[in-house]
N, C-alpha and C positions, 0 to 999 in steps of 0.2 A: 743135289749139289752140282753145281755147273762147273765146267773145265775153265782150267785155267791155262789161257794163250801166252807163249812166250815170244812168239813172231806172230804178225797180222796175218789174218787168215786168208786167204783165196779168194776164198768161198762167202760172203757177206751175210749169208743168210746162216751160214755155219751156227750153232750155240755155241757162243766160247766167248768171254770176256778176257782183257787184260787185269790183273793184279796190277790195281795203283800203288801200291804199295812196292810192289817190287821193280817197276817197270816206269815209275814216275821220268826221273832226270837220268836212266838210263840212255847212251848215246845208243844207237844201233850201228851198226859195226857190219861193216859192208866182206865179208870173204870171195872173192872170184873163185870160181870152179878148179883154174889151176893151181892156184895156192892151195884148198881145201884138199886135193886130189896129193899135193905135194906134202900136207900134214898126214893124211892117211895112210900116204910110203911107209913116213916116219914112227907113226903109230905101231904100224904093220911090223917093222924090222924091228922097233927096239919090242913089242912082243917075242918074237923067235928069238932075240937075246935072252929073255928070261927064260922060256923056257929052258931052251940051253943049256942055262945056269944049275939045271939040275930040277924041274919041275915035270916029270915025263905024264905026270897026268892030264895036264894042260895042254898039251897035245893034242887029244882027240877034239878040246874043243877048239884049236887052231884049225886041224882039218872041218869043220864044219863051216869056217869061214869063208871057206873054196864054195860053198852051197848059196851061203849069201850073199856073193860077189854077183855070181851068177846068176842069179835071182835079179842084183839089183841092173844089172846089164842086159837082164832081158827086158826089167820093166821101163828103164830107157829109154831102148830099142822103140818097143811099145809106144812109149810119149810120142817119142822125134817120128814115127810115122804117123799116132794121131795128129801130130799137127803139119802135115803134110810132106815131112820128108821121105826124099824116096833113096829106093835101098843101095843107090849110086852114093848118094850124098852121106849114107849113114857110113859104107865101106870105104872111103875115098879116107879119111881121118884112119880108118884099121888098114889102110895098103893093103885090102884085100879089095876083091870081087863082087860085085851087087850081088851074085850066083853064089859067091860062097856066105855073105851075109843075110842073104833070103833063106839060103839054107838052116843055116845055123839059127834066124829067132825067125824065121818066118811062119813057125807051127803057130799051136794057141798060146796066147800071153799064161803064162804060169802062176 
């Protein structure tokens, strides 16, 4: 059984078809990074409302979310230097330091 693509792939040579069915007179629907970024807030706080609200088990997997932030900020980091940024240009957006940004994801990609 072959995957089914819900956005066009990258990768052309990738296996992955579109579902005609699902994806025919679909518009595609363009999100910019800051809006997406400003959904995720949103996501983010009204989760620690609920738990709040009295779910203390839900918790620990809020704290795991601190793991995949990080994860996904190191794999970033990663991109934006494969494709040639340098550690001026990644800290200059964090009003930190090349030195303190090299530090922090300059080990191996995670």
């Amino acid at each position: 059984m072959q995957p089914i693509c819900t956005v066009q792939s990258a990768m052309p040579e990738a296996d992955c078809t579109d579902n005609p069915s699902l994806t025919a007179d679909s518009p595609r629907r363009v999100v910019e990074n800051d809006q997406y970024a400003a959904f995720l807030r949103r996501v983010i706080r009204a989760y620690g409302r609920r738990i709040a609200a009295g779910d203390v088990e839900a918790l620990a997997d809020a704290v795991t979310l601190i793991d995949e932030l990080e994860n996904a900020i190191a794999h970033a980091v990663n991109g934006l230097r494969a494709h040639g940024y340098s550690w001026a240009d990644i800290a200059r957006p964090l009003t930190i330091t090349r030195q303190a940004a090299q530090q922090r994801w300059g080990g191996e990609e995670r």
